[in-house]
N, C-alpha and C positions, 0 to 999 in steps of 0.2 A: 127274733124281735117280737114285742108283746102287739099286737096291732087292738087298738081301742073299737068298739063296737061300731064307731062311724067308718071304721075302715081303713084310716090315715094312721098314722104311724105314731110314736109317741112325740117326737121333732115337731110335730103339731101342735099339741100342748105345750110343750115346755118354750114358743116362739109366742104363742098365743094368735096361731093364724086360725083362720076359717074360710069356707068357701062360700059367700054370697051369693054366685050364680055360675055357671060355668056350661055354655053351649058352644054351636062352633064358629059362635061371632065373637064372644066376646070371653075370658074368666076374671070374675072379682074374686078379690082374696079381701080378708081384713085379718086386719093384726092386731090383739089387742095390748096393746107395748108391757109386757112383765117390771116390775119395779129394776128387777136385774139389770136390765137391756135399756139401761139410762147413763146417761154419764156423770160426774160427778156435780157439773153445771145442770142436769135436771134435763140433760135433750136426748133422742134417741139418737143411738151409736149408727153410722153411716154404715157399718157392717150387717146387721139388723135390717136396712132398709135394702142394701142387696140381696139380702137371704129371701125378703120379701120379695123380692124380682125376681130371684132366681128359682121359686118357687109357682108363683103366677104364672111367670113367662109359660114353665114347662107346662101345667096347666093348659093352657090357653095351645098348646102345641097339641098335647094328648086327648084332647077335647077334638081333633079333627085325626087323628089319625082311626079311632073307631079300635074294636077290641082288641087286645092282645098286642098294642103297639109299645116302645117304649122311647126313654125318650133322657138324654143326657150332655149338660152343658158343654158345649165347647168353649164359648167365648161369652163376656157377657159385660159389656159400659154401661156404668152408670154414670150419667152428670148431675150433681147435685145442684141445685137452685137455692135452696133454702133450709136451715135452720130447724127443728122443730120440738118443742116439749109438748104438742098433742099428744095422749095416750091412745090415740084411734085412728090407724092409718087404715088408708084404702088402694090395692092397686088393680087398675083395670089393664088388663093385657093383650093382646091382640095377634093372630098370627099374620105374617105379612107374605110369606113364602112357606109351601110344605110340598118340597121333592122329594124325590124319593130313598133317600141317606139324610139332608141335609133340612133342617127349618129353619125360619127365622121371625122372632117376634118381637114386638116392641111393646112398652106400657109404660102408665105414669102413676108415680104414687102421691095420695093427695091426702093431706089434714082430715081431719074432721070440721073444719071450718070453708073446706075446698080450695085451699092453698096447694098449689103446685110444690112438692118439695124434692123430684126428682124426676127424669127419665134415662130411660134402661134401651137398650137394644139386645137384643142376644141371639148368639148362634146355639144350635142345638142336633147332635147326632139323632138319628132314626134308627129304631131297629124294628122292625116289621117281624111279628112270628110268621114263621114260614106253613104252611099246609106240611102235616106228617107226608113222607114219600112212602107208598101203600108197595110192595113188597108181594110177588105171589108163591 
């Protein structure tokens, strides 16, 4: 796969996300909604805004496990609230739990106007790279 000079993948570009800030309290993602990723009625697709989640979330997980961790959804609710033809979403994510196989984070994705238009929970595999076993 082509990875773009920032690092991210092409799935980056073509959703239209970005990373606002990403430490190990908190990761913002922002989306900038592509005209594609509308519905016929002019709102973004609820599919869209999970991929937003499912994206942050992990984020916001990878952000605390430190190098060489990874990191992949199990499970993942979203409740939708509202509505939205904003073309500028925002989701702030948070980890709530990070065992040692198992995380778990939550986040809320909001308007550009700061309109609540979602929250997500989600579960998330661990996989920790192991230290090489040194051999004599």
């Amino acid at each position: 796969m082509k990875v773009p000079a920032s690092g991210l993948g092409d799935f980056w570009g073509v959703l239209g996300f970005s990373i606002v800030r990403a430490d190990p309290d908190e990761a913002v993602v922002r989306m900038d909604v592509p005209d594609a990723l509308l519905s016929p009625f002019g709102q973004v697709l609820g599919g869209m805004v999970a991929a937003l989640f499912d994206t942050a979330l992990a984020v916001a997980v990878h952000r605390r496990l430190g190098q060489g961790g990874r990191v992949a959804t199990h499970n993942l609710n979203v409740t939708y609230v509202a509505f939205t033809t904003s073309r500028r979403l925002e989701c702030r994510a948070r980890t709530i739990s990070l065992r040692t196989r198992v995380a778990i984070a939550e986040g809320e994705v909001l308007d550009d106007a700061g309109t609540l238009i979602a929250k997500a929970l989600g579960t998330f595999g661990i996989r920790r790279d192991e230290a090489p076993v040194r051999t004599p």
